[in-house]
C-alpha positions as CSV (number, residue, x, y, z in Angstrom):
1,X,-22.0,-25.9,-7.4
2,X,-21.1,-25.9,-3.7
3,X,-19.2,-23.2,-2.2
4,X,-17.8,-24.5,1.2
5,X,-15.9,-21.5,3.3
6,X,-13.8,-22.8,6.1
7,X,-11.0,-21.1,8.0
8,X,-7.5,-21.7,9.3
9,X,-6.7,-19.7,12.6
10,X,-3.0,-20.7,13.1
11,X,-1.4,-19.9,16.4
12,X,2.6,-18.2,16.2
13,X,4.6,-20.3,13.4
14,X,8.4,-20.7,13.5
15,X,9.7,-18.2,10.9
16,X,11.9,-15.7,10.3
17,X,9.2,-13.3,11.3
18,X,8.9,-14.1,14.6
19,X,12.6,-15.3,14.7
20,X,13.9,-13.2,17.9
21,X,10.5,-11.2,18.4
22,X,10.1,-12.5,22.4
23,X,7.7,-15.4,21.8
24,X,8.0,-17.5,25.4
25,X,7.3,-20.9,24.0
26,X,7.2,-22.3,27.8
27,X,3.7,-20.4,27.8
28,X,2.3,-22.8,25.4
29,X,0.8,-26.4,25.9
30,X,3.2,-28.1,23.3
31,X,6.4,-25.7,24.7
32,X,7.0,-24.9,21.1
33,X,5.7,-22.8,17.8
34,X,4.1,-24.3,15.1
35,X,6.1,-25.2,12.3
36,X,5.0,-24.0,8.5
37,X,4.6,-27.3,7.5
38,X,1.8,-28.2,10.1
39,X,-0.3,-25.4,9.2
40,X,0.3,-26.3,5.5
41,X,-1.0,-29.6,6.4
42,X,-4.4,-28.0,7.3
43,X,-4.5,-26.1,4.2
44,X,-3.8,-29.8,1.8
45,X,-6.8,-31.6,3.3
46,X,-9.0,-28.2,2.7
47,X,-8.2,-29.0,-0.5
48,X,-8.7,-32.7,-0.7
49,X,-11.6,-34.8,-1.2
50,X,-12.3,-35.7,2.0
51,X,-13.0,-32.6,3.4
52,X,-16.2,-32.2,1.0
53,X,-18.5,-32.1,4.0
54,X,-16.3,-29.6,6.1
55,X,-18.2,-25.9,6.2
56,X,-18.1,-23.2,8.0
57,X,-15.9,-24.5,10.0
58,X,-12.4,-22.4,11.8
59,X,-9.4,-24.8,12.3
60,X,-7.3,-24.0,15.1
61,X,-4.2,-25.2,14.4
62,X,-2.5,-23.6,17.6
63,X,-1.2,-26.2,19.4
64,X,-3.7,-25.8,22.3
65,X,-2.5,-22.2,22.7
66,X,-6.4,-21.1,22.7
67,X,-9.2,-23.5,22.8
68,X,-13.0,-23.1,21.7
């Protein structure tokens, strides 16, 4: 069958990680981090149906942190 390779290139998520590790969210576009959840999201429709015609493609899901 098909093999379709895409990519999720996530931009600094809310966790206890980066929890009190200097991130300046005023730097970035949305003045916040992403949270798990919308970088999740990107992952469910990967797996969906309706991304069948989706390849080779990278998703930034950085909250216009760096644009392409």
């Amino acid at each position: 069958g098909n093999v379709l390779v895409n990519g999720i290139a996530p931009g600094p998520v809310e966790t206890a990680m980066t929890d009190g590790k200097g991130y300046d969210v005023s730097l970035y576009p949305l003045k916040r981090m992403a949270k798990a959840e919308e970088i999740a999201a990107t992952a469910v429709f990967l797996c969906c149906p309706g991304s069948g015609y989706a390849t080779g493609a990278i998703f930034d899901i950085n909250g216009g942190a760096h644009l392409r």
